[in-house]
C-alpha positions in Angstrom: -115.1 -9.5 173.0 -118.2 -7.7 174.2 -119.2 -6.5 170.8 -119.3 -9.8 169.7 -121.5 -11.4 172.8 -124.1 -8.3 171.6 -123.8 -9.3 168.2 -124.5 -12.8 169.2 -127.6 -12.0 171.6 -128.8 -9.5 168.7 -128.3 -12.6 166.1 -130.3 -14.9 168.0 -132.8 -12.9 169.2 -133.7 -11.6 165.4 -133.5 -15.5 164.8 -136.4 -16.2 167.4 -138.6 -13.7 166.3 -138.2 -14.6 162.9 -138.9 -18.6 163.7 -142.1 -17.2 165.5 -143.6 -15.4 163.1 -142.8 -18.1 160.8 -144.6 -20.5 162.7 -147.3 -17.5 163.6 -148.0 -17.3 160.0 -148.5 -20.9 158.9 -150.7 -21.7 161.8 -152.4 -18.6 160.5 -152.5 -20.4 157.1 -153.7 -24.0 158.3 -156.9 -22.3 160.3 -157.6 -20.1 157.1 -157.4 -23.3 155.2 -159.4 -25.4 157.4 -162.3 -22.6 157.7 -162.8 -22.8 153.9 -163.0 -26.9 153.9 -165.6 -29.0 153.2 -166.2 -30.2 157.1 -165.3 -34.2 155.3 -162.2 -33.2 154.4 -160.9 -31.6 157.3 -162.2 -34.9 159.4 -161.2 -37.3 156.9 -157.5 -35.5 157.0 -157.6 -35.8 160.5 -158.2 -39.2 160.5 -155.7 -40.7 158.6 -153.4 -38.8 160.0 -154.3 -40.1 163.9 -154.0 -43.5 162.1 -150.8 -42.9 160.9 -149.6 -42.0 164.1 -150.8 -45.7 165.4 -153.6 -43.0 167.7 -156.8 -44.7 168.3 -159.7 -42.4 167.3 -162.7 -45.0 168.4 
């Protein structure tokens, strides 16, 4: 029973670390991406996407 709780813990901590650097390594990716972007298409994405979200951004 006790090898199995371990296995458990062990499971979902290797899960955890693997979701963070996951989310480590896009958010990596998006501020690599957005550094190399024309300045317009960075504001324009972020635009439409506070509109989509029914956001005002005026």
């Amino acid at each position: 029973m006790a090898t199995v709780a371990a296995s458990t813990v062990q499971s979902t901590r290797r899960e955890a670390t693997r979701v963070a650097l996951t989310a480590a390594a896009l958010g990596l990716l998006i501020v690599w991406a957005v550094g190399f972007s024309p300045v317009g298409a960075v504001h324009n994405a972020a635009h439409d996407t506070r509109h989509a979200f029914a956001f005002p951004c005026h």
